[in-house]
Structures are given as structure tokens and as C-alpha cells.
N, C-alpha and C positions, 0 to 999 in steps of 0.2 A: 634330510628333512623332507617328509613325504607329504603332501597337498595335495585336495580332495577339491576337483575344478567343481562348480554348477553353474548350469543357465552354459555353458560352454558352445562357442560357434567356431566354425574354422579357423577365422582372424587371433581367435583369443588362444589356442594353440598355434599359431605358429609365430607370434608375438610373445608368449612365456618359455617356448620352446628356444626361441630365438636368443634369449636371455640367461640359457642357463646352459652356457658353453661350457664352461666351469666343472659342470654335473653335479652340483651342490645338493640339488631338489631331485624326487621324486613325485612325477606326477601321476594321479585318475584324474578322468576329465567324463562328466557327467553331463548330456545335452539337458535334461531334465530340469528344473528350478530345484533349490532343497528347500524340502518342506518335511511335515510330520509322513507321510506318503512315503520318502525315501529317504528319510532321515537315518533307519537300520539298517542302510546299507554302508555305513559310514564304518571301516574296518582298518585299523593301526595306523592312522595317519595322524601329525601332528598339526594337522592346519588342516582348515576349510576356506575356501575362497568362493565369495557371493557377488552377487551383483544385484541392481538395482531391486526386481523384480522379486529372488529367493526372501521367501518368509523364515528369519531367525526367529521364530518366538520362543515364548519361557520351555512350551514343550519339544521345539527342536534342541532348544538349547541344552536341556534335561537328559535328552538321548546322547549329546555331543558330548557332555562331562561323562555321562557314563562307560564312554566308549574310547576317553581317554584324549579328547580331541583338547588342545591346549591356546588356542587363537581362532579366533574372528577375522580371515581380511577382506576388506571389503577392497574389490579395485573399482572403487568410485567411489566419489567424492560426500555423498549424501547417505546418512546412515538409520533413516526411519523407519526402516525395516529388522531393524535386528532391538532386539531388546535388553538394551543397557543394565538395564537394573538387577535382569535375571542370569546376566553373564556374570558381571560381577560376583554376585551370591553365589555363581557356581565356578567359581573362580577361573573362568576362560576370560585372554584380552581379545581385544579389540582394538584393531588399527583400520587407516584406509588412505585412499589420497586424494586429500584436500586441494591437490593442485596441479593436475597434470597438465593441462593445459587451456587454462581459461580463454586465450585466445580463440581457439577451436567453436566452441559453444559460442562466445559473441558474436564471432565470426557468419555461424550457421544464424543465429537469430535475426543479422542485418542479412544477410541473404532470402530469409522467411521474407520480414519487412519486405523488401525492393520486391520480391514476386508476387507478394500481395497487392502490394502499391500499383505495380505496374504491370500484372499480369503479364508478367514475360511467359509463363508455363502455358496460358492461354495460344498466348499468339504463335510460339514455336508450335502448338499443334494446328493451328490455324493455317500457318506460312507451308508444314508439310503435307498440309490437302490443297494445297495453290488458292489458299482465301489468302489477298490481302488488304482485304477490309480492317480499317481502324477502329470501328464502331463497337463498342461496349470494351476500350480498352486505357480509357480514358482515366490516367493517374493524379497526383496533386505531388508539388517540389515537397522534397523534405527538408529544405532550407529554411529554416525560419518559423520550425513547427518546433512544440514544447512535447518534450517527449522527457516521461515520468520513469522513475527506475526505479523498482522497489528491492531494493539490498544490492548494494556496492562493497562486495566481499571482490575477488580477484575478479570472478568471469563478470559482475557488474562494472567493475571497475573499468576492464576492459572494454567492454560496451559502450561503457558512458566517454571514454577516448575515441571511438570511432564513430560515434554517432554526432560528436564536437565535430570533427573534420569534417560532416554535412553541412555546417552552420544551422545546431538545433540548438535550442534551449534547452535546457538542462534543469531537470528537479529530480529530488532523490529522496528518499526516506528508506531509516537504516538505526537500527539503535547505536552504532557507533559509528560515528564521520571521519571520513577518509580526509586528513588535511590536504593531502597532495590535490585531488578533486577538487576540493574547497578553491585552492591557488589559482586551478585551472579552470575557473568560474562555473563550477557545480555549486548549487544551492538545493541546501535539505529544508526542507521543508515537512508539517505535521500531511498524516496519510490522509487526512480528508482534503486536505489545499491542495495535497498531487492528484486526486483524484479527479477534483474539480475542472483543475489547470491541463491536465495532461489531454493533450490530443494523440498520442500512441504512449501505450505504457506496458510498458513492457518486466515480470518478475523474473529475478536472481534472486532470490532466497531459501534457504531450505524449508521444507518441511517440518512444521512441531506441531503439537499441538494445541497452541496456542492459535497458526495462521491457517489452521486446515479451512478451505473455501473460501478464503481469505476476501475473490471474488466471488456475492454471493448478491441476491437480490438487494439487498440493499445497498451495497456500495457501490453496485455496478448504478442505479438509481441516482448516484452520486453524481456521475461521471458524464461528461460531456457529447453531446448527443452525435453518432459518427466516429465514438474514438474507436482505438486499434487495439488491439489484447495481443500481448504476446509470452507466452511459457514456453519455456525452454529449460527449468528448474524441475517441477514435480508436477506428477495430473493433481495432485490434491490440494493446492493453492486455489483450483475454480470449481466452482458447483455446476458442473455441467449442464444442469438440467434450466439453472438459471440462466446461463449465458445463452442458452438453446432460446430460450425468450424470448432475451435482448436484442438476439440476432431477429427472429422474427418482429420484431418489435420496431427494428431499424437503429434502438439503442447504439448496437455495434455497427461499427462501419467494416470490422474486420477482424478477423480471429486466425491468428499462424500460433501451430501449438507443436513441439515436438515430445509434448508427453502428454499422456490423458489417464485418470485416476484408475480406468481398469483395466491396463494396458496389458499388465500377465498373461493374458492368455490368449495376449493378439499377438505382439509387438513381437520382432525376432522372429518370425515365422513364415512363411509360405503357406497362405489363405488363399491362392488363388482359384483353387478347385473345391471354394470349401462355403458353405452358408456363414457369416458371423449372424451370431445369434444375437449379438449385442444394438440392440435397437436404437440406443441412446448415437453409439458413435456412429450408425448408421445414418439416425436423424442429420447430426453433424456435417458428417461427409457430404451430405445432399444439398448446402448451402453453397453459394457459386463462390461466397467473400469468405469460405474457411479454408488454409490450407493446413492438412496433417501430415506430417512428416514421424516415421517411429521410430523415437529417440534417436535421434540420429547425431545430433549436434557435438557429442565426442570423437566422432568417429574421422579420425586423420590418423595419416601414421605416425606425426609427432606425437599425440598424443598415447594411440596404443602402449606405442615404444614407452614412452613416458610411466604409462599405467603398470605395463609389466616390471620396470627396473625397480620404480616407486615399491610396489608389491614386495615383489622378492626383498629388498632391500628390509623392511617393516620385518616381516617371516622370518629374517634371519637375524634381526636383531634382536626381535622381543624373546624367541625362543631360547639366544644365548643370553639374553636377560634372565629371564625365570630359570637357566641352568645356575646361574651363577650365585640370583639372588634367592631362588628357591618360592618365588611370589610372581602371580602375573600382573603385568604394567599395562595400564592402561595407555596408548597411543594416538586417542583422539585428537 
């Protein structure tokens, strides 16, 4: 079974590499994103493998049936980049993994929180110039703060269990409610009353588009003066240019985001010798209460591990699927 990597970094070879003792799979491994650009370079392989960032549209997809390519995997969780509708039509599946590790993600998103909160990142550079002055590092307890979670799929769900053991209140909004949450005194509440009530709010939701900027002037308008934004899901849940506002504004009290909507052609790179031209996330980074982190919040080795076995696992089903039944299966 032969598999065409993109958006490829080191970790991601020797974590699929690591996976295929077997020798089951042949791999290319492409640093590039796939898109229309290199989408003809795509030659006798039965899988493509994307990630966040690679653009599947109708006309990559067009080149991918042409050239014989029989699956979509996506190794992550979030699929708004590839176009469903046109794969279908062109009779290629689509699989991904919905669950590698929700843990991971939560895990980085309370860690965003706490260094925002408490500017620990400040102070470690502070304490390494021998300041140990306290002044401007001044946090508030998260005990007893109402903190909003919009979608309690896994990695929300997860969240909302670590951020109970702070002694926070709990509200949620999610078109299907998690009874177990429920039990363990999570209350869902309509998105204008989280809005209202939430003093850190933090999104787990995917991407459609239905919630594209989900955060946008007027909700943010909504929302409590001093609250906390936190993404860790998709850049395209917040209107950047809104929140950029709010922040001046005072609206926000804080913004930790490990993904921002034009990430492609930042994220996963080594910029350090380079101008970004991007003004927007420039603006951003210049605020003292934003911390960005690029995409990072998957990244543990349970979870790699996770992503590549998940992977291959998908790859080698669906493809002895479509041998067998002669149709490709959708795996979402």
C-alpha cells in the first residue's frame, strides 16, 4: 500500500516510520502542503495523507481521481479542509482520527490558561536577567471562576474534567450533551447565557460553516468585560481582526490561541531570519495579554504514536474494503 505524506516534518516520519515494522506501506513523504501547485506530482500511490493546513479541494481532488489515488487520510482530527462533497462524486474515501488524544490538547489549553493567568513565561525571563521584581505579574485564583466551553466532544470533555479539579464552574454549549458531564455538574446552557456568564471561555468545536468567526464583534459585545478567549480547535472560529479590537478595547482580558485562521504559511516553520508579512498576526503578537503558540497542542508522543497507528490502521482497512466490496466507504 503506497502513501503520498504532505505538510511532512521530521516527527511525522519517524512516527509512521516507526509503525510500519510489518513493511506493509510504502512511503513519499512531501515537506510541502498538497495543493493545486503539487498536486501532479502525485504518481502510483494508493493514499494521500494531509494534515491540518493541506488544501483538498474539488480541483486537487480532480487531479487525485485522475491519477488513481483511492483515499483521503487525514492524521487529525478536524476535516474542513478537504471537500467532502467532491470526493464523494469522485469516488475517493475519506477517513481521519477523531481521537488520538484528547487528553494532549486539553492538557496544552490549561497550560495556555495558567501562563496567561499567571505569566509564568514572563517571569522565567525576568528571574533569567536576575529581576525579581513581582510587579506587573499579578494573576486572579481559578477557583471559583465560570469558565464556558463551547463543544464537549472528547478533547472538551476532557477539559471540562480538568478544569472541575480547579473548583471552576462549569457551562457548556454543544448541540448534543454529554450525560456523564451532566452527572459530574456540567450545565449546558443556550450560547448567549455562556457568553454572558463566562469569565474564560474557552472553544473545542470543529470548524463548518455554520460557526466560521463564531467569535466576531458582536458576540464578543456579548461577553463579559475582561473575559479570556481560548482556541485550541481552529483559527476560523475567531474574527481576528474583531478580537484585535476587543483586546484594544479592554473587552478581553486575554487571548492564548494555538491556532490562527492564516496559519499555512506561518505555522510549522522556521521564520526566524524571515519578515512575516502578515500584519494581522503581527498586530496580535504585540499585545502583552496574547499568548500564540503554533499548533502545538497535539503534539506529545502519546498522541503522535496514536495518530500514526490510527492512520495506518484506516489505510489499510478502507483500501481492503473497496478490494473486496469494489465501492469506496466513507470513514468519517
Amino acid at each position: 500500500m503506497k502513501i503520498a505524506f504532505f505538510s511532512t516534518q521530521p516527527y511525522d516520519r519517524l512516527f509512521f516510520e516507526r509503525e510500519n515494522t510489518a513493511g506493509k506501506f510504502n512511503y513519499q513523504f512531501y515537506e510541502t502542503h498538497l495543493g493545486p501547485h503539487i498536486v501532479r506530482a502525485v504518481e502510483r500511490v494508493d493514499a494521500v495523507c494531509v494534515f491540518v493546513n493541506d488544501k483538498v479541494n474539488r480541483e486537487v481532488i480532480a487531479v487525485l481521481a485522475e491519477k488513481g489515488v483511492r483515499l483521503i487520510a487525514l492524521r487529525c482530527a478536524g476535516f474542513n479542509n478537504v471537500d467532502l462533497a467532491a470526493a464523494k462524486e469522485y469516488g475517493i474515501s475519506v477517513c481521519r482520527v477523531p481521537a488520538y488524544s484528547p487528553e494532549a490538547v486539553a492538557e496544552h489549553t490549561v497550560a495556555m490558561l495558567l501562563t496567561l493567568n499567571r505569566k509564568t513565561h514572563k517571569a522565567y525571563n525576568r528571574v533569567r536577567e536576575q529581576n525579581f521584581s513581582l510587579n506587573g505579574l499579578l494573576g486572579f485564583n481559578l477557583h471559583g471562576r465560570t469558565v464556558g466551553v463551547v463543544g464537549t466532544g472528547k478533547i472538551g470533555k476532557a477539559f471540562c474534567r480538568i478544569m472541575r479539579g480547579f473548583g471552576c464552574r462549569l457551562l457548556a454549549f454543544d448541540l448534543y450533551q454529554d450525560d456523564e458531564l451532566v452527572q459530574e455538574g456540567l450545565h449546558y446552557v443556550p450560547l448567549d447565557e455562556l457568553y454572558r456568564e463566562a469569565d474564560i471561555l474557552s472553544l473545542h468545536c470543529p470548524l463548518t460553516e455554520d460557526n466560521k468567526h463564531m467569535l466576531n464583534k458582536q458576540s464578543l459585545g456579548r461577553m463579559k468585560d475582561g473575559v479570556i478567549v481560548l482556541n485550541t480547535s481552529r483559527g476560523g472560529l475567531i474574527d481576528t481582526v474583531a478580537v484585535i479590537e476587543a483586546l484594544k478595547s479592554r473587552k478581553l482580558g486575554g487571548l492564548a490561541i494555538d491556532v490562527y485562521e492564516q496559519e499555512e504559511k506561518i505555522f510549522f516553520r522556521d521564520l526566524s531570519n524571515t519578515v512575516i508579512e502578515d500584519d494581522t498576526l503581527q498586530r496580535l503578537m504585540s499585545f502583552p495579554n496574547v499568548l500564540i503558540t503554533a499548533h502545538q497542542a497535539f503534539f506529545t508522543d502519546e498522541a503522535l504514536g496514536q495518530i500514526a497507528r490510527t492512520t495506518l490502521a484506516n489505510v489499510e482497512k478502507n483500501l481492503q474494503q473497496q478490494v473486496r466490496e469494489g465501492d469506496p466507504a466513507f470513514l468519517l
